[in-house]
C-alpha positions in Angstrom: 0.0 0.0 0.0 1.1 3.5 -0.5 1.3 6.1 1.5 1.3 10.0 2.2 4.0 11.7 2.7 4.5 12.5 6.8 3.3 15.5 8.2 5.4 17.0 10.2 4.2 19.8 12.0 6.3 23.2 13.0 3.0 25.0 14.4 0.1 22.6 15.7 -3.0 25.1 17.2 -5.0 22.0 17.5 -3.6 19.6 19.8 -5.0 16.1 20.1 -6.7 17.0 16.5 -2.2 17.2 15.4 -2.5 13.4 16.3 -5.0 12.3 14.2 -3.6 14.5 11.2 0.0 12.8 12.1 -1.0 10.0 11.0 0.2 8.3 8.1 -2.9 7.6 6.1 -3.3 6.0 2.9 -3.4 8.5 -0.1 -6.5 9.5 -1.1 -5.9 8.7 -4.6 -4.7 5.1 -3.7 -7.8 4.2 -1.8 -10.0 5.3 -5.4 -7.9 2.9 -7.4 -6.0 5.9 -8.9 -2.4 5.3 -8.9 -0.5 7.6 -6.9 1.4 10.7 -7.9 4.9 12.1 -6.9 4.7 15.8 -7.5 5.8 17.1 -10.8 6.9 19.5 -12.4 4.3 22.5 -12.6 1.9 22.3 -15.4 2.0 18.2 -15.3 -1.8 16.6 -15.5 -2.3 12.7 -14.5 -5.2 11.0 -16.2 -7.1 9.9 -13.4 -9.8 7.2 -14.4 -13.3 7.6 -13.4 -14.8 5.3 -10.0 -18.4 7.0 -10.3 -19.5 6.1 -13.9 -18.6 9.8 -14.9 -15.9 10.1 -18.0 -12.4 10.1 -17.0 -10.6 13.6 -16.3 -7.6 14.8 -16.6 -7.0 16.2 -13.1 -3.7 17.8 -12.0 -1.2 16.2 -10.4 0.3 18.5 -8.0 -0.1 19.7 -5.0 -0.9 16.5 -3.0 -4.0 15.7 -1.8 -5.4 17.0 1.8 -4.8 14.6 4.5 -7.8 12.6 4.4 -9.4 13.6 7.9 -8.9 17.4 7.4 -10.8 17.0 3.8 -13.3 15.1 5.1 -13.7 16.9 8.3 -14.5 20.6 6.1 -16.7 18.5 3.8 -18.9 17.2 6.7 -19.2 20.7 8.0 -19.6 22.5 4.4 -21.9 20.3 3.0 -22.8 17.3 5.4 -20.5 15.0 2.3 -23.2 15.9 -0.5 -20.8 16.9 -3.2 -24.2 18.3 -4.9 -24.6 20.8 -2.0 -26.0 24.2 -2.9 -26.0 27.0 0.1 -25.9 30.6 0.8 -28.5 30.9 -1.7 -27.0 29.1 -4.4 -24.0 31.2 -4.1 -21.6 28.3 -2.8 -21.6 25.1 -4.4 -20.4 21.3 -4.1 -18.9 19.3 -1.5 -16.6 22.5 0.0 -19.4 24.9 -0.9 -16.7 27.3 -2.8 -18.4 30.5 -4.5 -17.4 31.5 -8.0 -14.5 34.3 -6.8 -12.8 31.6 -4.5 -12.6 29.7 -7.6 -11.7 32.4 -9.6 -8.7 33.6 -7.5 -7.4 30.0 -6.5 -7.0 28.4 -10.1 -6.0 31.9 -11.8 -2.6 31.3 -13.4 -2.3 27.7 -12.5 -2.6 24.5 -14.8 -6.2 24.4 -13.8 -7.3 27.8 -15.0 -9.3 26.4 -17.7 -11.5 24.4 -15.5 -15.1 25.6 -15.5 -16.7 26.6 -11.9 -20.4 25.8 -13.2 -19.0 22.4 -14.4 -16.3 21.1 -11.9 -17.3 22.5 -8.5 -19.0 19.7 -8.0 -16.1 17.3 -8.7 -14.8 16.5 -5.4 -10.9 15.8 -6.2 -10.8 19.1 -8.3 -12.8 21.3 -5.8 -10.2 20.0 -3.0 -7.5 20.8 -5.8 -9.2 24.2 -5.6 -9.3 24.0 -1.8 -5.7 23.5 -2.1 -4.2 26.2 -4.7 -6.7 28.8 -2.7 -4.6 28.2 0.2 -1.3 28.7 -1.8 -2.5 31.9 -2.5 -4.2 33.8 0.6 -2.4 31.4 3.2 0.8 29.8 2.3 2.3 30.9 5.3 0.0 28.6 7.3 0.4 25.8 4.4 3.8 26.0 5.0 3.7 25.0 9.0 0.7 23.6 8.7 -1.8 25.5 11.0 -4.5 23.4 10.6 -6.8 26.1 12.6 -5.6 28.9 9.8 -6.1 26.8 7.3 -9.6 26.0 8.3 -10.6 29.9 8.8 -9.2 30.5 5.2 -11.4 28.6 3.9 -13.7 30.3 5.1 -13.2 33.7 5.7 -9.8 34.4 3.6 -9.9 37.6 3.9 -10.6 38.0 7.6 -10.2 34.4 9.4 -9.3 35.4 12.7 -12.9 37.3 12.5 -14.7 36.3 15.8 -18.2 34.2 14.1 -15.3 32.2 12.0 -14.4 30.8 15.6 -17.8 28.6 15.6 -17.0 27.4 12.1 -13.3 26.3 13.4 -15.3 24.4 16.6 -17.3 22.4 13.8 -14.3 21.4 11.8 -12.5 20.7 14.9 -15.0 18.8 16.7 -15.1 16.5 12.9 -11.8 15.9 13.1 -11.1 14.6 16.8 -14.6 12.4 15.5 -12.3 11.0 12.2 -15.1 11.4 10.0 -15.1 9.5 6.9 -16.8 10.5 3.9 
């Protein structure tokens, strides 16, 4: 079986939650029957093959995927793990209920600028690509050490995460992770 890199963690905000997340879990793309990646060399797609019925994408390969607990844990809390999810009255869609400008800032310049909001927000492994290059951009600080708690308010409020109703949203995600949700 293969696994993901490591973690190792400079800053941890979210004690026993650091635990879970240290974990070495199996890669995401490994448990789909996708073959894993290494990271490339930017600009490098993989072909991954479909495991829903849907035609086959061309998704890229780079940057690795979330750790499986913190993906699923913002999932459960966005959208309950319905990667169909509509809220804020239809102004965030699919499974990490991302509006149109977070989608427009995070793939902006990258390999996956081409990629349609109204047709691949719902696409779980590209919206958590999204999730992803978002962070690169508004939080790579936090990437870097990996602040799970910043990286959680991003999210959600990127341009004001320390903002005090962002707190309850950080419980929620929090309070999914210590649970290991699996979706």
């Amino acid at each position: 079986m293969n696994y993901a890199r490591i973690i190792t963690v400079a800053t941890c905000v979210a004690g026993p939650v650091c635990l879970a997340m240290l974990a070495i879990q199996p890669e995401r793309s490994a448990v789909r029957g996708v073959p894993p990646t290494t990271r490339p060399t930017s600009g490098a797609t993989v072909d991954r093959p479909s495991t829903d019925g849907r035609a086959a994408s061309s998704v890229p390969s780079a940057p690795p995927p979330l750790p499986r607990a913190l993906s699923a844990a913002i999932r459960l809390v966005e959208s309950g793990g319905n990667d169909l999810a509509l809220g804020d009255g239809g102004k965030s869609a699919g499974p990490y209920q991302i509006q149109r400008a977070y989608w427009r800032e995070a793939v902006a310049g990258t390999d996956a600028a081409a990629w349609s909001y109204d047709a691949h927000v719902w696409d779980r492994d590209r919206a958590e690509y999204v999730v992803w290059l978002h962070w690169e951009k508004v939080c790579p600080a936090a990437l870097r050490q990996w602040n799970v708690e910043l990286l959680v308010r991003c999210h959600r409020l990127p341009g004001d995460p320390w903002r005090a109703d962002n707190t309850r949203y950080w419980r929620k995600v929090k309070a999914a992770l210590a649970v290991k949700v699996n979706l």
